[in-house]
C-alpha positions in Angstrom: 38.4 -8.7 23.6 37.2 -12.4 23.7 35.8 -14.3 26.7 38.7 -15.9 27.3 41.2 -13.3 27.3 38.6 -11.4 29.7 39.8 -13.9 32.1 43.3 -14.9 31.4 44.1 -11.3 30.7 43.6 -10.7 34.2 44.3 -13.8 35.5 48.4 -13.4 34.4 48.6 -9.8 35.2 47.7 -10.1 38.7 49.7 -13.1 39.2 52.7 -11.5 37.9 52.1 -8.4 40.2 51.6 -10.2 43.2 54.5 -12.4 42.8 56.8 -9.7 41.8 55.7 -7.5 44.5 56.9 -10.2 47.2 60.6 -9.5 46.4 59.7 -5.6 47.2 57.4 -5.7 49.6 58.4 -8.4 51.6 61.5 -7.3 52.8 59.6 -3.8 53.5 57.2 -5.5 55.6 60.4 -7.2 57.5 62.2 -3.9 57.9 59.3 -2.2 59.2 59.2 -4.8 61.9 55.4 -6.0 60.9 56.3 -9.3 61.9 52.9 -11.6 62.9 52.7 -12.4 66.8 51.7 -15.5 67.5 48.9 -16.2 70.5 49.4 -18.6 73.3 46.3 -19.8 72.8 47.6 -21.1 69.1 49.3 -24.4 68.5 52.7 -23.8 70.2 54.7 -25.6 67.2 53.0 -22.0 65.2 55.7 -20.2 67.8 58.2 -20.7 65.5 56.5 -18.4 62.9 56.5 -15.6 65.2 58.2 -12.6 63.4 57.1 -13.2 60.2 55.8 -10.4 58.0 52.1 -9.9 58.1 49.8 -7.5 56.1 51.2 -9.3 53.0 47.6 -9.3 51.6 48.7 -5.8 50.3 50.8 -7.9 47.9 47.4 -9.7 45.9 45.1 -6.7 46.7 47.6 -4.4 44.2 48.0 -7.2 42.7 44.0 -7.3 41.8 43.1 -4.2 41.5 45.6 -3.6 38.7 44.4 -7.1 36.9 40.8 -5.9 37.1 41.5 -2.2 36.0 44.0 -2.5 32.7 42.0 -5.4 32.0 38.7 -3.1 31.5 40.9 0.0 29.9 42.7 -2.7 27.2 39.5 -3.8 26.4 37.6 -0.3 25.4 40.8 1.3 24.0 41.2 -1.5 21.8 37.8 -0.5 20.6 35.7 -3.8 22.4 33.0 -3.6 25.0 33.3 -6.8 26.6 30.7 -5.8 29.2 27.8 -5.5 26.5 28.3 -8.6 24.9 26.7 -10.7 27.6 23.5 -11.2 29.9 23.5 -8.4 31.5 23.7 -4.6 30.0 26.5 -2.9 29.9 25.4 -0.9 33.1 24.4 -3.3 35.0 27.9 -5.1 34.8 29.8 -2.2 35.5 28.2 -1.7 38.4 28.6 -5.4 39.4 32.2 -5.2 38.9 33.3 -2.1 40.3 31.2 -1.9 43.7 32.3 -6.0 43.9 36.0 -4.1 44.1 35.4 -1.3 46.2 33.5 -3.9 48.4 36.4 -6.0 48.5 38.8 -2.8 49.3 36.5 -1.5 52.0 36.9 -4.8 53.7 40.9 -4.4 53.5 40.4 -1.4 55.1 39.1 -2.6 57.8 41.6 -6.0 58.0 44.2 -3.1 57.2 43.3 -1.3 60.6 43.0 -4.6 62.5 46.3 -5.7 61.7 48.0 -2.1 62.0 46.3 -2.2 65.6 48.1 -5.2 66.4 51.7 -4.9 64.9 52.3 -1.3 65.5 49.9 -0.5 68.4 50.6 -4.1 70.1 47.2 -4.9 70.8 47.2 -8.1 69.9 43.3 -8.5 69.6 43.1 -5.5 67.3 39.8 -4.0 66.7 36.9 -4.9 69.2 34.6 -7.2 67.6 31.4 -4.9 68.2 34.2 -2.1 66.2 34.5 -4.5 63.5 30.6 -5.8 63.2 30.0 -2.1 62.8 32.4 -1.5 60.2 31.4 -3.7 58.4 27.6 -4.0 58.6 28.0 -0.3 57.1 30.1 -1.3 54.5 27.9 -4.0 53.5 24.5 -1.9 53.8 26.2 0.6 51.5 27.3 -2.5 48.7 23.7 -3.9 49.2 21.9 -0.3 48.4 24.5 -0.4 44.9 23.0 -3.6 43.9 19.7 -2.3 44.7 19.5 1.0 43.4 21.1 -0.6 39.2 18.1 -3.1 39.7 19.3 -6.0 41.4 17.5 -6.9 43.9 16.7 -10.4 43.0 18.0 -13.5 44.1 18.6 -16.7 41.6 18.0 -19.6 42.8 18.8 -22.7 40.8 15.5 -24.6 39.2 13.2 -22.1 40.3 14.3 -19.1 38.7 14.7 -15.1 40.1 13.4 -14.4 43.1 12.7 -10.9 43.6 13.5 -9.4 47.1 13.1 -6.0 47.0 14.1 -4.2 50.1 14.3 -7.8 52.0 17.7 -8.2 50.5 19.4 -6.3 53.0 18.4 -8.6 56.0 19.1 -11.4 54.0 22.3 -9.8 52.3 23.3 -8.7 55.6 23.3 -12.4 57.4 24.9 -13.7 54.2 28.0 -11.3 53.7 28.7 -11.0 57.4 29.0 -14.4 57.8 30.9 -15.0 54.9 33.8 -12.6 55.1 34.2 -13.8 58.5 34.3 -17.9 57.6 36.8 -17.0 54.5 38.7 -14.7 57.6 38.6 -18.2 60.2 40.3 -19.7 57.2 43.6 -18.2 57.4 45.0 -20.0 59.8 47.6 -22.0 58.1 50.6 -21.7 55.3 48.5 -21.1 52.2 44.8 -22.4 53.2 43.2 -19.3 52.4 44.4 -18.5 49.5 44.8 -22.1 48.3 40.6 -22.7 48.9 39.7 -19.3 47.5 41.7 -20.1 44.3 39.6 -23.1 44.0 36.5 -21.1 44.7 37.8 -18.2 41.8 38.0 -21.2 39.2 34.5 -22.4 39.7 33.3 -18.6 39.7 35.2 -17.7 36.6 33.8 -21.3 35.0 30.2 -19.8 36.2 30.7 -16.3 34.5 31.5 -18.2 31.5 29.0 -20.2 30.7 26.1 -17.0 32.4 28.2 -14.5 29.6 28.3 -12.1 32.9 31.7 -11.2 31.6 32.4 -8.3 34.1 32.5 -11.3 36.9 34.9 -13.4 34.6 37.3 -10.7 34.9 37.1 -10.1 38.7 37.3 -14.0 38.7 40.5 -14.4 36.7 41.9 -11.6 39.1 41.2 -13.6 42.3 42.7 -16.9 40.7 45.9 -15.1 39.3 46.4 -12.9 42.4 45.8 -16.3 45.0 48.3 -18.3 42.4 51.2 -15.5 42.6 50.8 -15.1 46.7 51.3 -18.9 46.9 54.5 -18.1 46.0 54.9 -16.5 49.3 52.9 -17.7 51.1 52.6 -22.0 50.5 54.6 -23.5 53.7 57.0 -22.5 55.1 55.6 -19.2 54.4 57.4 -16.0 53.5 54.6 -14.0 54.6 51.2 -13.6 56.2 48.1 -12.3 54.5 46.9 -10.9 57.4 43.5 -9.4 58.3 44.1 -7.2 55.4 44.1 -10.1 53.5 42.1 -12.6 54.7 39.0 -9.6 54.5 39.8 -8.9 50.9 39.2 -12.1 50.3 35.7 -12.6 51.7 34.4 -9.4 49.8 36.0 -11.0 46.7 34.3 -14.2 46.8 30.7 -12.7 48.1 31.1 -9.9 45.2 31.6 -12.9 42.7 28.4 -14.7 43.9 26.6 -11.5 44.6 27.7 -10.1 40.4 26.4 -14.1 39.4 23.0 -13.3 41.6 23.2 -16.7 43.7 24.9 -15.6 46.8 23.6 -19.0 48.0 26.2 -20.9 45.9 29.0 -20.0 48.3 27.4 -22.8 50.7 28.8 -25.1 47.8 31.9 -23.2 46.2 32.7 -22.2 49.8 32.1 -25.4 51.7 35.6 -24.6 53.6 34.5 -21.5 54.7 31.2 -22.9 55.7 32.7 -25.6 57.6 35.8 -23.5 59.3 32.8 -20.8 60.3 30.7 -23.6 61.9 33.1 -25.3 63.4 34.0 -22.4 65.4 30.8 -21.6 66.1 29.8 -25.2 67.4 32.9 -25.0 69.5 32.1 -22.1 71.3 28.2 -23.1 71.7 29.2 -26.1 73.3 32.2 -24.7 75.6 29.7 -22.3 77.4 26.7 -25.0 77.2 29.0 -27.4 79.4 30.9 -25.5 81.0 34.4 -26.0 79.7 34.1 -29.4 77.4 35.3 -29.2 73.8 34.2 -31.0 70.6 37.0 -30.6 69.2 41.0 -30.2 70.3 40.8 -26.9 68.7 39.0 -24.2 66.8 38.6 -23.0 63.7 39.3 -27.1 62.3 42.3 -26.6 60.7 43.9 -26.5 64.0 42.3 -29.7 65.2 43.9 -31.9 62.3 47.3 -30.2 63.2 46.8 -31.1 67.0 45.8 -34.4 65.5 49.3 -34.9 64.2 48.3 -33.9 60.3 50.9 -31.4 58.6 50.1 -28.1 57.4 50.5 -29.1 53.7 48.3 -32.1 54.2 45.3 -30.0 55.6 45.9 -27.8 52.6 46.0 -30.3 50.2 42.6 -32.2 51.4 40.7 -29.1 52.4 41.6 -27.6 49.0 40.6 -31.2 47.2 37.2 -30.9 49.5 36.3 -27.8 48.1 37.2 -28.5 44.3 34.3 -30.9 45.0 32.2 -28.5 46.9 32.9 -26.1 43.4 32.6 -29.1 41.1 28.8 -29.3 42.4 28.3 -25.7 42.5 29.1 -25.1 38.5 27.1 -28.5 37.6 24.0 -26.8 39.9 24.2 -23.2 38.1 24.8 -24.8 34.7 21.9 -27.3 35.1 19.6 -25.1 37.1 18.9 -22.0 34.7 15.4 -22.0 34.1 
């Protein structure tokens, strides 16, 4: 298999899965009564969406999972070994790629019981957040002692070199991921934000993987790009469906699996500048609401909402925080390509 079809293999099988899958599982979602409830505390023009179908992240996680898996079995029972071919060995890669996955899944677990908690259970917060912290500080403990036990505990950091950790990449790894898959989590907020930034992000990573030959991350990267493009379909405004915890999780573990498999985890401050600016702007909200007792920065938290209450449509937010990060990627690629040593 060449190093293309590595990525637009998977690339057009997980967008055809995940926008075929909307005509079944849509409808399923709506007859099961999984229908998103929508907060007071939200925008009150967002009532309007209440009722429709959440957990539709199930739709790009299939949708993934089966990119990323007939990809790898076309490619050794056509006789290749894509994952040799490039930087890393063969090993190492697998290794890369598969835990990436599973840590993707594990995180979809968790966004799975969240949002089961809340549609069936009607608990509308879900899981506590010291449930979830814990959840998921285990599941990234057990992803960072993968990495560490194939050899990678090293950190890349463009126009220095490797840096080796050792066992101080799991506090660092820990501070990194949970933040992470929690800012790519504050970003599904609005019709097709999420998935419309992360498919931004997936280019630049697939672009990285590329040009590194780490050709077991350019087919988890084509599998986030195709699975993000087909649940547009569903989910641009006025969405069909909601991604959901489930979703919006799966997510997070993707992206941090792509920059963990590329060894620069720090590049998501550039190919996730959304993220990063959604997360702090949440955070600065609710540091300065307890500091003064009650004043706000801005009209409301995560920032997305602000531009709505500023009068801006959901389409325009997605369009400019999309071109924002095609910028942030833009500079990411040009810093990995220029900054190998």
């Amino acid at each position: 298999m060449s190093e293309l079809a590595a990525i637009l293999m998977p690339a057009a099988i997980a967008f055809a899965v995940t926008a075929l899958l909307g005509f079944v599982m849509i409808p399923w979602l709506r007859k099961l009564h999984f229908g998103q409830t929508i907060l007071d505390i939200g925008p009150r023009w967002h009532k309007s969406k209440q009722g429709t179908p959440t957990m539709g992240g199930l739709l790009f996680i299939i949708g993934t999972a089966a990119a990323v898996i007939v990809t790898y079995v076309t490619d050794r029972l056509t006789g290749g070994n894509i994952m040799a071919n490039g930087s890393l060995t063969s090993g190492q890669e697998n290794v890369k790629l598969f835990a990436g996955l599973c840590l993707a899944l594990c995180f979809a677990g968790v966004g799975f019981l969240d949002d089961y908690i809340k549609v069936v259970k009607k608990r509308n917060l879900g899981l506590t957040v010291r449930q979830k912290t814990v959840i998921q500080l285990f599941i990234i403990i057990a992803y960072l002692g993968t990495l560490y036990m194939s050899g990678s505990s090293y950190l890349f950091i463009p126009f220095v070199g490797n840096i080796e950790l050792g066992l101080w990449m799991f506090p660092l790894g820990i501070c990194v991921i949970y933040a992470a898959i929690n800012a790519v989590n504050f970003t599904d907020g609005i019709d097709g934000l999420c998935s419309s930034v992360t498919l931004t992000a997936g280019v630049a990573f697939a672009v990285m993987a590329a040009v590194q030959k780490v050709f077991g991350m350019g087919i988890l990267a084509g599998a986030l790009i195709g699975a993000c493009a087909g649940f547009l379909v569903w989910n641009f405004n006025p969405a069909k469906v909601f991604m959901g915890d489930t979703g919006s999780l799966f997510l997070g573990g993707m992206v941090v699996a792509l920059a963990y498999g590329l060894d620069c985890p720090i590049i998501l401050v550039l190919v996730g500048i959304i993220y990063v600016v959604e997360g702090f702007s949440d955070v600065l909200q609710i540091t300065y609401f307890k500091l003064t007792h009650g004043k706000r920065i801005f009209k409301m938290a995560p920032i997305h909402h602000h531009f709505e209450m500023c009068g801006w449509s959901e389409k325009k937010i997605v369009g400019v925080f999309s071109f924002i990060n095609i910028i942030g990627c833009a500079a990411g690629v040009a810093l990995m390509y220029f900054g190998r040593v």
